[in-house]
N, C-alpha and C positions, 0 to 999 in steps of 0.2 A: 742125670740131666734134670734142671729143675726147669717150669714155664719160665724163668726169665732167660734161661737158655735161646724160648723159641721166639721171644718179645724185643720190641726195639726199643732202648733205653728210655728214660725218662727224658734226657737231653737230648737225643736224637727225635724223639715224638715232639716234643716241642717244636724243635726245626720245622720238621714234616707238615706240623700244623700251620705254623706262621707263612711257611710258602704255598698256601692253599689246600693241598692233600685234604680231599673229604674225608672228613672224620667217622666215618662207617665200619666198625671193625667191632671183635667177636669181646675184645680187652681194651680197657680204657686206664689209665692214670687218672686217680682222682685225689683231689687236694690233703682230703682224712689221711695225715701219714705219709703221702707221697704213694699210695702203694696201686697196684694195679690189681683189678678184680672185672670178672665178668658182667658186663653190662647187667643180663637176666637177674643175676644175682643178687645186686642193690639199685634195682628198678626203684623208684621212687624218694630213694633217702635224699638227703638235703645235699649230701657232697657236691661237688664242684669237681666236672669233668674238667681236668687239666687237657690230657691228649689222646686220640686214639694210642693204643700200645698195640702194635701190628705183628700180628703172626709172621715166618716168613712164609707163607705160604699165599698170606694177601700181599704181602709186597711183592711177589712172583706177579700176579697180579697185576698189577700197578706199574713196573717195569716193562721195557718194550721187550720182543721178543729176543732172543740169542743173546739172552744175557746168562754168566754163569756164573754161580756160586763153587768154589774150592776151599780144602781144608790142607792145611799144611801141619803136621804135628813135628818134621823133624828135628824141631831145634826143642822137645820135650814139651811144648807149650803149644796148643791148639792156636793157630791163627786163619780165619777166615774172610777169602779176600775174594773181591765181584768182579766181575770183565765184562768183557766184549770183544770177542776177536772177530775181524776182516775172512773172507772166504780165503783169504791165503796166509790165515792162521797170526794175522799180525794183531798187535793191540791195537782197538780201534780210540781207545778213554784208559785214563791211566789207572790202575789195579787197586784198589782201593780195600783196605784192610781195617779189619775187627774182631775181639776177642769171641764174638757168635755170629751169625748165619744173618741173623736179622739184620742185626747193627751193621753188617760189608752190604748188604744189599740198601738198607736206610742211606748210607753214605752215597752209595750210585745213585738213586734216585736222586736225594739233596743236589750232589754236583750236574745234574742231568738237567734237574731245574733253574739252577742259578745260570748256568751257563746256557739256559734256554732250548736248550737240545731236545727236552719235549714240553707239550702241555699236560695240564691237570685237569 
């Protein structure tokens, strides 16, 4: 498992940012390359923070509560998709899927904010 495993893509952090999402996170996208590195790491260099690149562990975070993250490997191919179910087990928002953990959770925030359902 590689850190872009645990990171939310470049076009998803993009999104994330343009809709508000404070940019306060442990990993950044910066323009040198396109590549994501730890803040502490290249303090002062001239790059150009593009977006936060968010752990899932800050988008846990950031998400309301009883939200869940799932993995589904049956069909041979890891897919990981976000919810929300009702106290009688129903979907509360539709199930939203991505190749890592970060990116299903990125996408429920995204649709959570467009559609107004929380603030930032």
């Amino acid at each position: 498992m590689t850190n872009e495993d645990h990171l939310t893509s470049l076009e998803l952090s993009k999104h994330l940012k343009k809709l508000g999402v404070k940019q306060e996170s442990v990993w950044y996208w910066w323009k040198a390359g396109h590549i994501f590195v730890e803040e502490a790491r290249y303090a002062g260099r001239q790059w150009e923070k593009l977006a936060s690149a968010f752990t899932v562990a800050e988008l846990g975070e950031l998400l309301p509560d009883d939200f869940y993250t799932t993995k589904d490997t049956t069909t041979g191919k890891t897919i990981w998709g976000c919810a929300h179910y009702t106290s009688s087990y129903k979907l509360e928002y539709p199930l939203l899927e991505a190749n890592t953990e970060a990116d299903a959770r990125a996408k429920m925030l995204i649709y959570l904010r467009e559609k107004q359902l929380i603030t930032l």
